[in-house]
C-alpha positions in Angstrom: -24.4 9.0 -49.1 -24.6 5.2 -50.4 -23.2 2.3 -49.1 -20.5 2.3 -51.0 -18.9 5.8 -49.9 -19.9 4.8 -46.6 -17.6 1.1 -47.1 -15.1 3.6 -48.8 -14.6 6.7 -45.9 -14.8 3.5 -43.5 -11.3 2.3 -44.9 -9.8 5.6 -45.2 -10.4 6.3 -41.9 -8.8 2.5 -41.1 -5.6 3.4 -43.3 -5.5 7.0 -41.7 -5.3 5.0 -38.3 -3.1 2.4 -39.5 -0.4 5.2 -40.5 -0.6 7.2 -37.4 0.2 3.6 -35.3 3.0 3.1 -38.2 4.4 6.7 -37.7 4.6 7.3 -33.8 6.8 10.1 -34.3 4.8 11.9 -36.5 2.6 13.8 -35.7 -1.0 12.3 -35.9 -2.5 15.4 -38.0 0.7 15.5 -40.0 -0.4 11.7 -41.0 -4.0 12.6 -41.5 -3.2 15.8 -43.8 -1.0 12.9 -46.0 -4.0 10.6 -46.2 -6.5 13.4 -46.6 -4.3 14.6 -49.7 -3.6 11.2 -50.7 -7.2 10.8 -51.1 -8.4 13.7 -52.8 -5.5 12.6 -55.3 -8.1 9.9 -56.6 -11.2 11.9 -56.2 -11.8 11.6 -60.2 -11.3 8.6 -59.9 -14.4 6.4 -61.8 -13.4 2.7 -60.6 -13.0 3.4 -56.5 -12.9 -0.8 -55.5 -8.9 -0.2 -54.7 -8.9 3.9 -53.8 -8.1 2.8 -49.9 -5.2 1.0 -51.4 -3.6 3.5 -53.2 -4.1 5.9 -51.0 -2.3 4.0 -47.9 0.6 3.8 -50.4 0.3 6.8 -51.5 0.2 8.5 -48.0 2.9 6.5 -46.7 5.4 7.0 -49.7 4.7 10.8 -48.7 5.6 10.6 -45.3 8.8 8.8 -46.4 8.1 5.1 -46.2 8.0 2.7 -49.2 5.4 2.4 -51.4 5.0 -0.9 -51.2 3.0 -2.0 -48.0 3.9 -5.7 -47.4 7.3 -7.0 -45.8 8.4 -9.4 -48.5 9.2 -12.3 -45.9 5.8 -12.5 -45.0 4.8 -13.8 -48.7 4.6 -17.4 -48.6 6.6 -18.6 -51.9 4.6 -19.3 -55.0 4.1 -22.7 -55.4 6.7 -24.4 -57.9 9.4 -22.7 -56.8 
């Protein structure tokens, strides 16, 4: 295994933690079956630099949540606005 799958399995593992801390009442292999399935969505994937990404959004939109992963009030405004 190279660095780069290790760097990759690293961050699933830190989005698979991340959702189970999100989703309390879940239950944690509940969470980990969405990420797991999440993930193998992308396995053909040829470009993996943003596979953690879209597998947190992924997961979470399948265990009901949004899709999008940032709370809009915590972008600072662009500048010129």
């Amino acid at each position: 295994m190279d660095q780069n799958n290790k760097d990759e399995l690293r961050q699933i593992s830190e989005v698979q933690d991340r959702l189970i801390g999100m989703y309390t009442h879940r239950d944690p292999d509940e969470v980990a079956t969405a990420v797991q399935s999440a993930y193998r969505h992308f396995d053909d994937t040829r470009v993996r630099d943003f596979v953690p990404l879209l597998v947190e959004r992924r997961a979470n939109s399948d265990l009901g949540g949004s899709d999008v992963m940032v709370d809009p009030a915590a972008v600072p405004p662009h500048l010129g606005e």
